[in-house]
N, C-alpha and C positions, 0 to 999 in steps of 0.2 A: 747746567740746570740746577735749580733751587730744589735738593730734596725733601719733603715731608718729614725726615724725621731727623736732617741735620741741621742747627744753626745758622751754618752760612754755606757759603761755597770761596774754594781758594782758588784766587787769578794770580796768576803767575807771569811777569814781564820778561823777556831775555833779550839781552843782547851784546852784540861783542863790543869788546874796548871799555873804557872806563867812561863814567854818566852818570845821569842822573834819570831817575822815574818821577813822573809826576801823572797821579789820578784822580780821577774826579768821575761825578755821578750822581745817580738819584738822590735828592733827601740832601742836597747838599755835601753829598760825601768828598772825600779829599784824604790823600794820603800822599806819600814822596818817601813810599821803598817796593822794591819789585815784586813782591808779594804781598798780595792783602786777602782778607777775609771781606765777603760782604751777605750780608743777611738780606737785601731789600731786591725784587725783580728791577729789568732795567737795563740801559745800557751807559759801559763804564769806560771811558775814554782813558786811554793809558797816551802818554810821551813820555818821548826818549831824549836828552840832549850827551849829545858827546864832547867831549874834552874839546874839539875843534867848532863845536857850535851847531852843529848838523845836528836836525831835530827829525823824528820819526815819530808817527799817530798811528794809534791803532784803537779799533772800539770792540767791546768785547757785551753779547745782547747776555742778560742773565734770564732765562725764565725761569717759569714754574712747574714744577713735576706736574702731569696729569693726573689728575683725579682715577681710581678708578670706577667706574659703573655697574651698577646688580640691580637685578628688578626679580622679583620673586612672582609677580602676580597676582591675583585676589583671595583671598582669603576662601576655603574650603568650608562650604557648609553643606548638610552633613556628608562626613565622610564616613558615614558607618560600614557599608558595605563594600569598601575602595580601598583594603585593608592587604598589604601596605602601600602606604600612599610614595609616590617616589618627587620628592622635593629637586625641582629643576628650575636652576635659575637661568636668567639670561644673564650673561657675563660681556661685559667690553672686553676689548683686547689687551694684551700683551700678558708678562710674565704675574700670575695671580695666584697668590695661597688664600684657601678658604678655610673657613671657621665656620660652619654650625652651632649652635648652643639649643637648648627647647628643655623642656619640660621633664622633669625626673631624672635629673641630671646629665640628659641629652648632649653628646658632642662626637663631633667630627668634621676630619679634613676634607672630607669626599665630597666631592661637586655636587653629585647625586644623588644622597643618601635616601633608602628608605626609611619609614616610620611608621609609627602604628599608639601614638601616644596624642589625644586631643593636648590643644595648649595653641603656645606663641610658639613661633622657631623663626633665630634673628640668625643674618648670613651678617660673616663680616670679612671681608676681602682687600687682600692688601697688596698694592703692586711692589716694582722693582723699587722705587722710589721710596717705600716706608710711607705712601698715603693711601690711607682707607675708605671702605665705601662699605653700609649698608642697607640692608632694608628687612622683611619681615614681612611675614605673615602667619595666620593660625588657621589650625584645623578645629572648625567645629563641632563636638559629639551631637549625636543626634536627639537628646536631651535640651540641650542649647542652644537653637539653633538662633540668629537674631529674627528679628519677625522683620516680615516688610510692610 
């Protein structure tokens, strides 16, 4: 799997006896050693030939890490008497750190957190893979409300 916040990804070919590797792939790729880096999704056809001629294929699929997913929902107006407000997002699956950031120098790790500060508050979430996702939303004082 291609992740979000490396390069490439390394394919590694083995086999017994003495040979040769030959790869090939998206994008025109090609190489001829048993280990390669590759940066593009796809799938990467490795052979094998041995000193006697006998040839072995193998294909190897590259994907791409998931995205991950956060929906915070609409925007709070007003929240004057909803004090403190508790920021709950919906999260997709798998292994996720969170980041909050908002207003007066608002931060934390917490899924949940409460708050009690009108502003923006931007969630930003990063899975196992090093690819992130956010979104955002603000709480409205009751001064400010948008008009409809």
């Amino acid at each position: 799997m291609l992740a979000c916040t490396s390069p490439g990804v390394t394919l590694t070919a083995t086999a017994n006896g003495a040979g040769s590797f030959s790869w090939t792939g998206p994008n025109n790729f090609a190489a001829n050693t048993a280990e390669i880096i590759v940066a593009a999704v796809g799938a990467y056809t490795v052979s094998y030939i041995n000193t006697s001629g006998c040839e072995a294929t193998d294909v190897v699929n590259v994907t791409p890490a998931p995205l991950p997913t956060v929906e915070v929902g609409d925007d709070i107006n007003p929240f004057c008497d909803e004090l403190p407000v508790t920021l709950s997002p919906s999260l997709g699956s798998g292994n996720l750190d969170v980041l909050w950031t908002g207003p007066a120098n608002f931060s934390s790790t917490e899924t949940n957190p409460q708050v009690t500060e009108a502003g923006t508050y931007i969630i930003t979430v990063t899975n196992e893979y090093g690819c992130t996702g956010t979104d955002q939303l603000t709480l409205f004082p009751c001064e400010e409300q948008p008009s409809c």
